[in-house]
KENU-938670 format. One record per residue (C-alpha): x, z, y. Coordinates in steps of 0.25 Angstrom, whole numbers, m for minus. Each point is the difference from the previous one (the first is absolute). Layout:
BEGIN
xx, zz, yy
X, Z, Y
...
end
This chain:
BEGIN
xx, zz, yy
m28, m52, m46
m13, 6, 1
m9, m4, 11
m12, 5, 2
m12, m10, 1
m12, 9, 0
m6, 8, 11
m6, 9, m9
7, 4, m12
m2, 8, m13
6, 14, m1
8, m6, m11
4, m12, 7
5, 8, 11
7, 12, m7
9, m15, m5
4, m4, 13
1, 15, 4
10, 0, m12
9, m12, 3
0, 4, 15
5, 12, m4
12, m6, m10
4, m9, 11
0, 13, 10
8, 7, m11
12, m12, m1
0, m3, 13
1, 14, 8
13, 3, m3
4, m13, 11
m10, 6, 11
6, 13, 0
14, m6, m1
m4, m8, 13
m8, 13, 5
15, 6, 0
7, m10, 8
m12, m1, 10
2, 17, 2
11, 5, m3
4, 10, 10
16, 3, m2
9, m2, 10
8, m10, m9
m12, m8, m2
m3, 0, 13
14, m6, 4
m1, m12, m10
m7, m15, 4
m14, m1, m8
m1, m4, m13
m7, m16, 1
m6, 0, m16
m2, m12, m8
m14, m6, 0
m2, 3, m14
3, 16, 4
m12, m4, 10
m11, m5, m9
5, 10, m10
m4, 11, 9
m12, m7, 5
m7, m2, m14
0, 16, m1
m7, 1, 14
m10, m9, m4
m2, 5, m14
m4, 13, 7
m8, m6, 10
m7, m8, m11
m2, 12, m8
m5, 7, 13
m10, m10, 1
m7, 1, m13
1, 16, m1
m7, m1, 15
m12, m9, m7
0, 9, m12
m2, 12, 8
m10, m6, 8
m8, m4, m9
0, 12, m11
9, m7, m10
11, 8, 2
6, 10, m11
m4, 15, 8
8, 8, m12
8, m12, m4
16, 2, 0
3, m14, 1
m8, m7, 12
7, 14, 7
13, m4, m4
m3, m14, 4
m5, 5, 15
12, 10, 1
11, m11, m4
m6, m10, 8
m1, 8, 11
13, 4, 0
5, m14, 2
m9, m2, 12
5, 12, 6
13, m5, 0
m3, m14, 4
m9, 6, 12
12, 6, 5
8, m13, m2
m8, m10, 7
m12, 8, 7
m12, m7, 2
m15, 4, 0
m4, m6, m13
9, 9, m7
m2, 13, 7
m14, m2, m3
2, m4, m15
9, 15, 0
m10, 8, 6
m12, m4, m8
8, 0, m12
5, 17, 3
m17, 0, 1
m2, m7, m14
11, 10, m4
m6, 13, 7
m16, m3, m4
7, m2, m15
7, 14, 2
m12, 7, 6
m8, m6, m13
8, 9, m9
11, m12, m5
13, 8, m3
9, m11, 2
m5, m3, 14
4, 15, 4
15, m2, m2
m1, m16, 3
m7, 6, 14
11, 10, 3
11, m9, m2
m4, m13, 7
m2, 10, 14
12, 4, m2
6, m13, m1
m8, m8, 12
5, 14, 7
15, m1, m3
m1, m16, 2
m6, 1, 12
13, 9, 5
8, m7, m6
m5, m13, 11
1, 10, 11
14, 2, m3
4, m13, 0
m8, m5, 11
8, 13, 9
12, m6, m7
m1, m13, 5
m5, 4, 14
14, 10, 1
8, m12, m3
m7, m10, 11
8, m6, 10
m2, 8, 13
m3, m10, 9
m13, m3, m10
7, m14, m5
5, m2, m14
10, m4, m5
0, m12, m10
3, 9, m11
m10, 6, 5
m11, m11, 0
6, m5, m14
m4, 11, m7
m15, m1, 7
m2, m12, m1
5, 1, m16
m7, 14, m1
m13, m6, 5
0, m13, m7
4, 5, m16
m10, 11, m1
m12, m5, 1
m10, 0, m10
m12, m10, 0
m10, m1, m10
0, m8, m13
0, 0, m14
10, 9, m7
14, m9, m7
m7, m12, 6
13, m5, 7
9, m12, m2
13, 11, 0
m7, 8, m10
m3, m11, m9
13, m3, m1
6, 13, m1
m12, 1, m12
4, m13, m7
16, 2, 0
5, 4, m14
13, 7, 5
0, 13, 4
11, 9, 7
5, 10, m10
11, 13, m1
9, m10, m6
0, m10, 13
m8, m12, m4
m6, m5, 13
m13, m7, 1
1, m15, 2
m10, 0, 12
6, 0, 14
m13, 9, 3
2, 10, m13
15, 1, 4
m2, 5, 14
m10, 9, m4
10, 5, m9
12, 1, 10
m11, 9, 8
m5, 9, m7
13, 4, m9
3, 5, m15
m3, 12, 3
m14, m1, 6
m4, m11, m13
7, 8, m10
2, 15, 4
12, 6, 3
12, 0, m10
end
């Protein structure tokens, strides 16, 4: 893992961790989306079903992402402010667009002022790269509205949702408050070191991996995160 030791770091040193934040974003997204899913999905078969309780590994999968994005957040917002970032650059864009995107999600997965704030002055990093002429930036720009706007409905709709299906009296039933009290507790994401996680090591360390074939990882934690997420999801379908 790397960690960053230095409060003011060379261009080069940063563009390294910028790189590693965003291989871990890259392996790791696919489990915040596939929780993203489960926390909005709006069909009405859904809807009837118990909430999904993930494995912890899940969890500290997901988290990672979010706070590889957040860490990446932080050094883009120190390179812009002080002049170091890449105006016309395509990479330190891409960085700020994938980055953003993650935190988009996880704003609307666990709202909290912290990372509103982180958001918004990310879209104005994105917006002063875009008025500077930086190509990338212009589609990046366009693209992340569009998906803080279709989030954002997306969380109206499901709070609506669950405000139709209340108890009349105002009470809730214990299904009810099960599926708070697990919504509420799973999904949230503090900040740390991307991978650094007991779960995550041991999910690194284990040799065995699930394949097509039906090997199954040796790990309890690999084997439910495996039973979770399906053949289809790791592999593609058939």
């Amino acid at each position: 893992m790397l960690h960053l030791r230095q409060e003011h770091l060379p261009r080069n040193i940063s563009s390294l961790h910028l790189h590693y934040n965003q291989c871990v974003i890259s392996t790791t997204r696919p489990i915040l989306l596939y929780l993203f899913k489960n926390r909005f999905s709006l069909s009405a078969t859904s809807a009837e079903l118990p909430p999904r309780v993930f494995s912890p590994t899940t969890l500290a999968l997901a988290e990672s992402c979010v706070q590889a994005a957040r860490a990446s957040n932080s050094i883009l917002s120190k390179l812009f402010v002080e002049g170091s970032l890449a105006s016309f650059g395509y990479f330190d864009a891409h960085y700020l667009f994938s980055s953003t995107l993650i935190l988009v999600m996880s704003a609307v997965m666990d709202p909290n002022v912290g990372m509103s704030d982180a958001v918004s002055y990310a879209f104005t990093i994105l917006r002063a790269m875009k008025e500077d002429g930086n190509l990338p930036s212009f589609d990046y720009y366009e693209r992340l509205q569009r998906t803080r706007a279709s989030v954002g409905k997306m969380r109206e709709a499901s709070e609506a949702s669950s405000r139709v299906s209340a108890v009349p009296n105002g009470s809730t039933t214990p299904e009810e408050q099960l599926f708070h009290d697990t919504d509420g507790s799973a999904l949230v994401f503090v900040d740390g070191v991307p991978l650094d996680h007991p779960l995550i090591d041991s999910f690194l360390a284990d040799e065995a991996l699930v394949w097509p074939d039906g090997i199954v990882p040796q790990d309890d934690s690999l084997r439910e995160l495996a039973c979770e997420l399906g053949d289809e999801f790791l592999f593609g379908p058939a």
